[in-house]
Every structure is written in structure tokens, then in C-alpha cells.
N, C-alpha and C positions, 0 to 999 in steps of 0.2 A: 612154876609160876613165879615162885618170888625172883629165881636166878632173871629171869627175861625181864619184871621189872627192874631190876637193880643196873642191867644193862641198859633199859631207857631210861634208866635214871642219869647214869654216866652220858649218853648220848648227847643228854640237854645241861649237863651242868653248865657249859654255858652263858646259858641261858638264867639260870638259876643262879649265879654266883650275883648279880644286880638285881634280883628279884627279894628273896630270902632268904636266908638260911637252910639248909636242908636237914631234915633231922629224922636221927635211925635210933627210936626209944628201943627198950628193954621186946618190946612186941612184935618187933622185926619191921614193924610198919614204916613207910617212907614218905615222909612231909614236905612239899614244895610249897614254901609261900603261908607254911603252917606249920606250930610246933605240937601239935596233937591231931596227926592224923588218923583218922578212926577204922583207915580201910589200907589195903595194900599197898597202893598207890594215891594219894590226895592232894591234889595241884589246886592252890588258890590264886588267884590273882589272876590270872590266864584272860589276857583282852584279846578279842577278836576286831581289827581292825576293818573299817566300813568300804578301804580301798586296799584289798591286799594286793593288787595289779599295779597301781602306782608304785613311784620312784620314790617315796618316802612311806614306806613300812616296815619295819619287824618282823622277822619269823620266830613265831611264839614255839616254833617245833620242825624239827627234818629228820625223818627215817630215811637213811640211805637204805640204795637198791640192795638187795641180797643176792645171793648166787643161784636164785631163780630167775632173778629180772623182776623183781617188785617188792614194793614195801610191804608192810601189813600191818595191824595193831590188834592182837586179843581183848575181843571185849571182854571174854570170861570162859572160864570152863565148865561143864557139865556135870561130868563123871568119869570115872575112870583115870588111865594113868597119861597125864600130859604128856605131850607129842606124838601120840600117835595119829591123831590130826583127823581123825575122821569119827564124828556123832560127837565129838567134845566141845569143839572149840568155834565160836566166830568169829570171823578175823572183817575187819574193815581192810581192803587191798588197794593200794595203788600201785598198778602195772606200770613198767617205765619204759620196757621194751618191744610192749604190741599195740594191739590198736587200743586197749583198754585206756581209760582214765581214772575208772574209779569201781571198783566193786563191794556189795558184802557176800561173803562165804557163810555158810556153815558147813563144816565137815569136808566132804567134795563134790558139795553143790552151789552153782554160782546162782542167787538170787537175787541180786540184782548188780546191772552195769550200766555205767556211760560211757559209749564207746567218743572217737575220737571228732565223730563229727556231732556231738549232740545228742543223737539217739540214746534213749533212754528203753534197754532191757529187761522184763521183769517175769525172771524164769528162764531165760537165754540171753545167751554171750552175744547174736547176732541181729539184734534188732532193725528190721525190718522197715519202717517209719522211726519216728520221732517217739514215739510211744509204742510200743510190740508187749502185750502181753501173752505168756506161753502157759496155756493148759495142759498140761501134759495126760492129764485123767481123765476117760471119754466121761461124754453127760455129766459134765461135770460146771457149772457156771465159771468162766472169765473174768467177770467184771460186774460188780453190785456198784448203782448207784444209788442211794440213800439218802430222802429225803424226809422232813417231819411231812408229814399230810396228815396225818391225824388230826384233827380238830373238830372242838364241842358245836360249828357252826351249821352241821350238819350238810356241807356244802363242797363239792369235789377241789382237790387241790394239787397240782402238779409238783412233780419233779423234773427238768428240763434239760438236753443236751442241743445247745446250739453250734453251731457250723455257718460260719462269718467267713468267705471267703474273699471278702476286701475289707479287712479292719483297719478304722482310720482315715479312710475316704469320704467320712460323714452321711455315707446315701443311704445307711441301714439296712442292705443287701444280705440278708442272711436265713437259714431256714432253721428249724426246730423241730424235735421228737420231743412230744410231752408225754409222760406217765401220771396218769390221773387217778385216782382213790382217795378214800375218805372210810375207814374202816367205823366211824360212827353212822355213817349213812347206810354201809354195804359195806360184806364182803368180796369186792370185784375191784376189779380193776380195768382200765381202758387206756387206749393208745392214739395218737394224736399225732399228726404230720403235719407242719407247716413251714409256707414258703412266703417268700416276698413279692409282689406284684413287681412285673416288666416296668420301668421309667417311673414307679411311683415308690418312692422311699419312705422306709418305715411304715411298711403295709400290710406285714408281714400277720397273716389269715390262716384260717383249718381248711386245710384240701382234704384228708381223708380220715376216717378214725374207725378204729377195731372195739366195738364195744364189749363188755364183759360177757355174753352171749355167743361173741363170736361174729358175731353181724358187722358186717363191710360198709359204710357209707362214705360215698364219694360225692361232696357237695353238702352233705347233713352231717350236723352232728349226732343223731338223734336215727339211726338204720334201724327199721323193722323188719327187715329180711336178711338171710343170708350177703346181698348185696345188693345195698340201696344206691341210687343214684339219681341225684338232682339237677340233670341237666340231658345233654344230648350224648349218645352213646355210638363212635363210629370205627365199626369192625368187618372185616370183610367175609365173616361167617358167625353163625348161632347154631348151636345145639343144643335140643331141648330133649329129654327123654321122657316119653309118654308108653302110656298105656291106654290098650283098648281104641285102637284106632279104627276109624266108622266102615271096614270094610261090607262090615255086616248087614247095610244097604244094599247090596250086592245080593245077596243069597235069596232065595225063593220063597223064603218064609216070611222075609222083612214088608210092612204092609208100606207101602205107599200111600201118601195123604194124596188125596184128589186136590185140583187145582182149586179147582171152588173153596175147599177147606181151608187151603192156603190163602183165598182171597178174601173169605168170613176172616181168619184170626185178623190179617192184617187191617182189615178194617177196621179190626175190637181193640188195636193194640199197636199198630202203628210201628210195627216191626217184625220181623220172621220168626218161627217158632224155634226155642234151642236159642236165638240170638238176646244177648243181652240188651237193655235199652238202653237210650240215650239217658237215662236219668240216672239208672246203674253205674253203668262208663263214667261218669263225672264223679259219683260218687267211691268210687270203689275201684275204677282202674280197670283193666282188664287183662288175665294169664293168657300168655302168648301162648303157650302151650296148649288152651284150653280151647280158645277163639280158632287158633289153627285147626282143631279135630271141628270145630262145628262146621266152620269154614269148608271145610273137605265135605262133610257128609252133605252142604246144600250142593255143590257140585256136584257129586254123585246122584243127589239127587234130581238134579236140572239135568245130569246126562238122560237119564232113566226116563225123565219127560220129554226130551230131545228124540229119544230112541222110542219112546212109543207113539209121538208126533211122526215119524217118521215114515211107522207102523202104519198107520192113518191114511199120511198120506197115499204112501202104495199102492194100500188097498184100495182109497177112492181112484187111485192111475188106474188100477186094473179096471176096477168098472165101468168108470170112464170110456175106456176103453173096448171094452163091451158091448158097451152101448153105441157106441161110434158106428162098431160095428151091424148090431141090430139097427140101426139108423140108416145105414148103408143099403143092407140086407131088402127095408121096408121100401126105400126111396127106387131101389130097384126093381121089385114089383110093384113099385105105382107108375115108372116108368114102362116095365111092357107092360099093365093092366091097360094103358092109356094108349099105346101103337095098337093092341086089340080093337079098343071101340073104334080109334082110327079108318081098320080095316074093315070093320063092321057099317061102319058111315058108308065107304066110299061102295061097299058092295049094292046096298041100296040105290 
């Protein structure tokens, strides 16, 4: 360690010969800009200029490339014996010959880089976006954002990631994910989607949110079900899993109400028996899944009346018929009873 300081020491004298005096007390230690250094290496004076790009600056410092192709600077060592380079040492890297601009190391892992256009790696050399962070550890969390929410006001408080994809245009076109809790209130937490209305700026509203439950609302803030929705819902199928479907109308043992019976309730009640009423319905909603099985069983049941009307009918065809016949039958013997007397007359 001390050989590679005393090397950056020579590197920048310099720099150091117009600065201060450099000074190597009895301690080994090495002072730039100070004559009681208290550590290894102790640089004072050291200005970082506001324009280092500009044509009138100073370079307070240059690590030339080494015969890997990049700079490096030990921030410290660990343990164990220097240079073996791996679990000791962090080196701050500036690559000069790939696509890198800037890295920190520890050991022989790179955690973090700016590569050449920008991108910013954190746990990989290849970043992906502008921002790439790399989990390497399954179930393991990525990314904590951290906000205060805790407060005495008993009253839920977000933490917020916005996504602004025209910043600067003035229209305030932009959406949000909020995280809401308040561990004075509740131990939960809730999640929050919001977007900005079409042609109206700075409008920017709650479309949907995951309450601590679990429960889905789309249009409320406020889901009492697994998934609430406050508006109009268009899907080109539903599926509803039920039990206990009304085949059981069907079987021989199922009594059938008489129509009469059916015309007494509705008179009493102003609705079908098994059907919810209209004061219900307003009040209370009604499960699709539930209304559809009642729904079925009055069908079934209006089959059932259909097929024994039909029954009915038949049977009054057949007698009808019957009777047509014994009609026939009669009108037949009234017809010869009556050529008899005919021939009884004319024999007279």
C-alpha cells in the first residue's frame, strides 16, 4: 500500500510543486497541501472546478492507462496480503480502452459502471436502459424505494414513482404509482395507479388501486370485493363458477308449484318466488352467479308448465276428437232413423 501511494504521490508532484510542500514525517505518512498528515495519503486543498469541460481548467489529477487498459484508484484494503486483488481491495476504474467510462470494483466483481453512452449499470457491465439494475439472487427484492409515511396524523401517505413522458412541454402529461401506508393507522399497505386525462393537463387521477386485502378497484378507491368496478365492464366472455345448479327441477321428486300459487305470491309480492325484488336490487346489487341459477330454475320451470299445457292440450285433441266422432256416429243414425219414417209415410 504505501509503495502505490508514494507512486501517486510522484505521479502528481506536479501538481503539487504550486500547491504545498509535500511532506514525509518520521510516520511514513504523505502530506499534500499539509504538513501533518494524519493518514497514508492526505491531500488538502484539492478544488474541483464547476467547468471541468471548458477550455480554462486545471487537472487537479491523471492516472495514466496501465497495461490492462485502465486507470484505477484503491480506496482501501481489507485483509490479507495486497495484490492479490480479489476480497481486499476497491478500486475506483476508469477504462480507456472499452466501452466503460467509469466503474467501482470490489475484488472481481464489477458493481457498478457507466458505460459509453450513459447508461448507468448496477451489478452489470451491460446495461440495458439508462438505469439496469441486476439481481442476481432469485426472490430476492431489486429496488427499495423509501419513503417517511409514518405520521402522528393518523392519515395514509404515499411514496410516489412518476413517469413524465413529455417533460417540459408544460401540458403535465404524466402517470404515477403511489405506495400508501401509515403504520400509525394500520399495518397495510395499498397501491395506486394514476394517469392523466386525454387533452386535459394536469389531471392527473386514481384509475385503479390494490387495497391491503387484496381487493381490486377500478374507478374506487375504496374495493369491497375481490374486484370492484365503478363503471361499465366490456368483455367478450364471463366465467362464473357455481354450485348446485337447479337441475334438480327436473327429477320426479321436485314438487312443482301450481300456477294459481304462483299467481297468489305474485299478487302478495309483486315479484317471482326465489327472485329478488326491486328494493333488494337497488339496495344490495345482485350476484350474477346467483340470479343466473334462479334465472335457469324459472325456465325450467316454465318448460315443465309448457310440457304439461301441452299435456292438456292433447288430451282435450284426442277427445275432441272423439267426440267428433260420436257426433258423427249420432248424426248418422238420425239420418237413417229419418229415410225410415220417410218410407213408413209414403207406404201409408
Amino acid at each position: 500500500m504505501k509503495r502505490f501511494l508514494l507512486t501517486l504521490t510522484i505521479a502528481v508532484v506536479g501538481y503539487c510543486s504550486y500547491a504545498q510542500t509535500n511532506t514525509f514525517p518520521s510516520s511514513g505518512n504523505v502530506g499534500i497541501g499539509t504538513t501533518s498528515p494524519v493518514s497514508d495519503l492526505q491531500v488538502s486543498g484539492l478544488t474541483v472546478l464547476s467547468n471541468p469541460g471548458g477550455t480554462n481548467y486545471n487537472e487537479n489529477l491523471r492516472l495514466p492507462p496501465s497495461n490492462a487498459g485502465f486507470s484505477s484508484i484503491a480506496l482501501g484494503a481489507i485483509a490479507g496480503t495486497s495484490g492479490s486483488g480479489v476480497g481486499q481491495w476497491s478500486f475506483v476504474r476508469y477504462p480507456v480502452t472499452s466501452n466503460y467510462l467509469f466503474g467501482i470494483r470490489y475484488g472481481d466483481s464489477d458493481y457498478f459502471n457507466i458505460v459509453s453512452n450513459g447508461s448507468i449499470g448496477i451489478n452489470t457491465k451491460t446495461p440495458q436502459s439508462l438505469l439496469h439494475i441486476y439481481q442476481n439472487t432469485p426472490n430476492s427484492t431489486g429496488l427499495i424505494l423509501q419513503g417517511n409515511t409514518i405520521n402522528s396524523d393518523n392519515a395514509q401517505h404515499y411514496i410516489a414513482m412518476t413517469f413524465d413522458g413529455d417533460y417540459g412541454n408544460a401540458t403535465g402529461n404524466y402517470s404515477q404509482i403511489r405506495s400508501y401506508s401509515n403504520l400509525y393507522s394500520n399495518w397495510g399497505s395499498q397501491l395506486a395507479f394514476f394517469t392523466t386525462q386525454v387533452g386535459v393537463a394536469n389531471t392527473v387521477a386514481e384509475r385503479m388501486r390494490i387495497d391491503w386485502y387484496g381487493n381490486v378497484g377500478i374507478g374506487t378507491s375504496a374495493p369491497d370485493a375481490k374486484l370492484s368496478v365503478n363503471g361499465t365492464i366490456h368483455t367478450k366472455e364471463v366465467k362464473v363458477d357455481l354450485t348446485g345448479w337447479p337441475d334438480y327441477v327436473f327429477k320426479p321428486i321436485y314438487k312443482l308449484p301450481s300456477l294459481s300459487e304462483i299467481k297468489t305470491y305474485i299478487n302478495q309480492y309483486q315479484h317471482l318466488p326465489d327472485m329478488p325484488s326491486e328494493q333488494e336490487v337497488a339496495k344490495n346489487g345482485i350476484n350474477l352467479g346467483e340470479i343466473v341459477k334462479v334465472q335457469t330454475k324459472k325456465i325450467e320451470e316454465l318448460t315443465l308448465y309448457l310440457i304439461d299445457k301441452e299435456n292438456q292440450v292433447n288430451d282435450q285433441t284426442i277427445q275432441l276428437s272423439e267426440q267428433k266422432k260420436e257426433i258423427e256416429l249420432l248424426k248418422k243414425g238420425q239420418d237413417e232413423l229419418k229415410a225410415a219414417l220417410a218410407k213408413l209415410t209414403d207406404s201409408k
